[in-house]
N, C-alpha and C positions, 0 to 999 in steps of 0.2 A: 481246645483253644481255637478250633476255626470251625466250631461248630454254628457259627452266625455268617460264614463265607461261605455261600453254595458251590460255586466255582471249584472248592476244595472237598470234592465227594470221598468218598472212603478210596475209591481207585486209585484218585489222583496223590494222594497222600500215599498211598501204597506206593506207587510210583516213585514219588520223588524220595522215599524212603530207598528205593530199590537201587536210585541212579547211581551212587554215589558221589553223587556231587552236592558240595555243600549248597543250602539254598536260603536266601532270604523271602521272611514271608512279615509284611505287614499286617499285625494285630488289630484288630477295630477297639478292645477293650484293652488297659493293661491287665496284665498280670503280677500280683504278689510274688517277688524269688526273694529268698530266705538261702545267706548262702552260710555252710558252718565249716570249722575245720575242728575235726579232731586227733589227736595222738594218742590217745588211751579211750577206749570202749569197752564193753563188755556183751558177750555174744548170747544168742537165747538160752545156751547150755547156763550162763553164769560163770563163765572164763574171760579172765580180764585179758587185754590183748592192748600192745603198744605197738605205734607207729614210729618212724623218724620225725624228727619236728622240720621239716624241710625251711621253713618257715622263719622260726626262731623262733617262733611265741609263747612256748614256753616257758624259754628262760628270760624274757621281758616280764608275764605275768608274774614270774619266779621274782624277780626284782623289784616289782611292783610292791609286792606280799611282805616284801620283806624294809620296804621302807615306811608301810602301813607299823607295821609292829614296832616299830621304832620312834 
């Protein structure tokens, strides 16, 4: 992502990676974020695994689904 900042050499990114302190850096291009949430996945073994739905979205889609049918 800041491969078109030269100011921003691998060092300095090391660096501010190292500082711990948050930092902002203006992008020259944007970037594409794709944000997901999920409560149920399934791992490389093929073991399904659930989350809490912190969220509630769940049981929103759950109600969604169920006024579809109806």
């Amino acid at each position: 992502m800041l491969r078109d900042q030269p100011e921003w050499t691998a060092e300095a990114i090391e660096q501010a990676m190292a500082s711990g302190k948050e930092r902002h850096v203006k992008l020259t291009a944007p970037i594409p974020v794709h944000i997901v949430y999920f409560t149920a996945w399934v791992d490389h073994y093929g073991t399904l695994h659930f989350a809490s739905d912190v969220y509630g979205y769940d049981k929103k889609q759950a109600q969604r689904r169920a006024q579809q049918d109806t």
